[in-house]
C-alpha positions in Angstrom: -21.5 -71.1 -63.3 -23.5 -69.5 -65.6 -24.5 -65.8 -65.2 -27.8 -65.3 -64.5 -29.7 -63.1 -66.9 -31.5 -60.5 -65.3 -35.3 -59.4 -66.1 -37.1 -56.5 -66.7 -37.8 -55.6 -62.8 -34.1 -56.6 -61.5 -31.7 -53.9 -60.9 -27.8 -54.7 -60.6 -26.2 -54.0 -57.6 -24.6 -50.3 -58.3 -20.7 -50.2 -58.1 -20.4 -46.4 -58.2 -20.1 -46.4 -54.4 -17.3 -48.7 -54.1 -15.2 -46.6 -57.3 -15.9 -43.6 -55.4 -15.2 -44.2 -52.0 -12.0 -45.7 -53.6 -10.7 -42.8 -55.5 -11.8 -40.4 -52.7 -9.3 -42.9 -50.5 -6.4 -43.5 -53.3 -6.6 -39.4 -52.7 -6.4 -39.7 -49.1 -3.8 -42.1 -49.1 -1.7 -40.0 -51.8 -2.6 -36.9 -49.9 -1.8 -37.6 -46.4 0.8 -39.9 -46.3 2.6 -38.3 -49.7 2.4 -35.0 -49.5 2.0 -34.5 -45.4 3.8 -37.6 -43.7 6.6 -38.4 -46.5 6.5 -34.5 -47.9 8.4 -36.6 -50.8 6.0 -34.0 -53.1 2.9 -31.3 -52.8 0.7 -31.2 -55.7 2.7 -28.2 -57.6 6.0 -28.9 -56.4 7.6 -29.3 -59.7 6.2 -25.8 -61.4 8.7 -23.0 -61.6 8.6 -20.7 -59.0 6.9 -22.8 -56.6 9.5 -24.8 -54.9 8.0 -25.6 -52.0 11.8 -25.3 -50.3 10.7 -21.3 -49.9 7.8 -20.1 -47.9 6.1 -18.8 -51.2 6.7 -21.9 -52.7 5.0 -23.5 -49.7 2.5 -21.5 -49.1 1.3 -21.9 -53.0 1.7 -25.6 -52.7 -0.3 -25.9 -49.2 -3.3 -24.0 -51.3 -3.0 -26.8 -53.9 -2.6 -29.3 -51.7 -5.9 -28.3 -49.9 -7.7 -28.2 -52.9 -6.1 -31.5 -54.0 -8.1 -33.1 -50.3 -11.0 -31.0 -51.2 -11.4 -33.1 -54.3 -10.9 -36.1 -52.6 -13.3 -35.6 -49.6 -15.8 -34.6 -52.2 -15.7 -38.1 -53.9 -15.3 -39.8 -50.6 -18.5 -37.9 -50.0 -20.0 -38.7 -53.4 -19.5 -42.8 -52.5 -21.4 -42.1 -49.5 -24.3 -40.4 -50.9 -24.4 -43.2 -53.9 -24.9 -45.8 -51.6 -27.4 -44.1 -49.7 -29.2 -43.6 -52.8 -28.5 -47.3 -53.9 -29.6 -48.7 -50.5 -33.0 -47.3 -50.7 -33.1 -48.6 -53.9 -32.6 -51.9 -52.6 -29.3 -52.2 -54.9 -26.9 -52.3 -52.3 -24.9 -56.1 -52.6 -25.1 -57.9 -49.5 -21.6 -59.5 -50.2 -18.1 -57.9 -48.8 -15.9 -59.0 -51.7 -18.1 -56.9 -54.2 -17.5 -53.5 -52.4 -13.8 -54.0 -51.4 -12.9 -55.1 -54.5 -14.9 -51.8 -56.3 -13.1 -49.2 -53.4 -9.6 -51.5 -54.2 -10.4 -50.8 -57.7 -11.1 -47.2 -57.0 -7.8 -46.5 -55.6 -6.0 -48.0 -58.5 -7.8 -45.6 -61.0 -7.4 -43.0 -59.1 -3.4 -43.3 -58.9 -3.5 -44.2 -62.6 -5.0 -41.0 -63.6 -3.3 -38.7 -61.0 -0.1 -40.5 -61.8 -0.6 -40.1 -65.9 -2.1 -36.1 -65.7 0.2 -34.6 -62.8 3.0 -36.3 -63.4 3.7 -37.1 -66.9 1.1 -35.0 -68.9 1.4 -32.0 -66.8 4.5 -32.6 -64.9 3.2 -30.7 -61.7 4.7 -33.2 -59.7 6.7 -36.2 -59.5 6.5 -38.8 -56.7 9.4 -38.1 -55.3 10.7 -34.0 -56.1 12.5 -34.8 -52.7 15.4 -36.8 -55.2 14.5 -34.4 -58.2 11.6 -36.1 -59.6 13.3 -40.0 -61.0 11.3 -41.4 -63.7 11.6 -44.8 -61.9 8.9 -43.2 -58.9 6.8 -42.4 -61.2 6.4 -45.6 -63.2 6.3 -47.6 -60.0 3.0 -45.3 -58.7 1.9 -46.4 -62.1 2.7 -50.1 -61.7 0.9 -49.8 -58.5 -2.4 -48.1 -60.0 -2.7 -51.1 -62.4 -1.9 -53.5 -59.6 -4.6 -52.8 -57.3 -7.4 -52.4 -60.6 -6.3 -56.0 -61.1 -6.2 -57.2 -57.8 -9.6 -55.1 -57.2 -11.0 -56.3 -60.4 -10.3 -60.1 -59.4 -12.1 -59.5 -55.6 -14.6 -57.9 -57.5 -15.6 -60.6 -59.6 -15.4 -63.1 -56.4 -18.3 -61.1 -55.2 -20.3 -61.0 -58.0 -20.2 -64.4 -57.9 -20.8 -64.7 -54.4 -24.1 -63.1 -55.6 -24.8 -65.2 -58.6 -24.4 -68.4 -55.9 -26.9 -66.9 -53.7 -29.5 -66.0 -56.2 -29.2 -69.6 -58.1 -29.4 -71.1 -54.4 -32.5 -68.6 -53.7 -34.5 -69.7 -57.4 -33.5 -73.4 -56.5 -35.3 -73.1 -53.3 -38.5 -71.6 -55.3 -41.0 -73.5 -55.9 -42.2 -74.3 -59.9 -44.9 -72.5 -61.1 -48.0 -74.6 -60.2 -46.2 -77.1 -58.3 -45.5 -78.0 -54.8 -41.8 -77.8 -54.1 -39.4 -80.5 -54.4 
C-alpha cells in the first residue's frame, strides 16, 4: 500500500507517549522485579565500598535505587502527560498495534541504554552481582533490549498501517470534488 502523503493541516499521530510510557515501564520492570524481587543487583552494587551485602552498602544502594524508580515514574508520568497533550490535539491514533508497539519499543531502549551506561560504560552494576557480575548476563539484557525494539518496531508498523487502511478506506468513501459519490 502506498503511504499516504500528508498535507499542510494533518498532524501525525505522536509516538512520544508510547516511548515514554515504555521506558518508564522497561524501568519498572528492571526496578522491581531486578533489583526488589530477584535482588540479583541494586543500581550501585558493583562500586567499591558499596556492597550491598553490608548495611552501608545497602542503605547507599536503597538511595540509588529510589532514585533509579524516581526516574522511571517521572517518564511513566511524562508518557501520560504527552498523550494528554496529544489527545486534545486530536493526534492520539485510534489503533492498539501503534501504541503497544511504541511502549514495547520503549522498553527495549530503555534496557539498551541502561544496559550499555551502567553496566558496561560505567560498570555500576551488572545483571547479576549475585554470581559476580558474568559478562554472559549482561549481553543477554542486551540481546533482550534489541529484541523487543524489533519486535516493537514490527507491531509498530502494523499499526501505522492499520491507519493508512483506514484513511485510504475514509478518502474512498469521499465524494469527488463536484461530483455525486460513486
Amino acid at each position: 500500500m502506498a503511504r499516504r502523503p500528508t498535507t499542510a493541516g494533518e498532524r501525525l499521530p505522536s509516538k512520544a507517549s508510547g516511548l515514554l510510557y515504555g521506558i518508564g515501564f522497561g524501568g519498572f520492570v528492571d526496578g522491581i522485579v531486578l533489583h526488589q524481587i530477584l535482588q540479583w543487583h541494586h543500581m550501585i552494587s558493583s562500586v567499591d565500598g558499596r556492597d550491598p551485602g553490608t548495611l552501608a552498602g545497602l542503605e547507599a544502594n536503597t538511595v540509588a535505587d529510589g532514585f533509579f524508580h524516581l526516574g522511571t515514574w517521572l517518564a511513566a508520568v511524562a508518557g501520560m502527560v504527552t498523550a494528554l497533550v496529544a489527545w486534545r490535539q486530536g493526534r492520539i491514533a485510534p489503533s492498539w498495534r501503534f501504541h503497544l508497539g511504541l511502549v514495547v519499543a520503549g522498553w527495549g531502549l530503555f534496557d539498551l541504554v541502561e544496559g550499555l551506561v551502567d553496566h558496561h560504560i560505567l560498570g555500576v552494576h551488572h545483571v547479576r552481582d549475585d554470581l559476580g557480575g558474568p559478562l554472559a548476563w549482561d549481553l543477554g539484557f542486551l540481546l533482550s533490549g534489541v529484541l523487543l525494539v524489533a519486535v516493537g518496531a514490527l507491531v509498530h508498523r502494523r499499526g501505522v498501517r492499520d491507519l493508512e487502511a483506514r484513511a485510504d478506506a475514509r478518502s474512498d468513501r469521499q465524494p469527488s470534488a463536484g461530483g455525486t459519490p460513486p
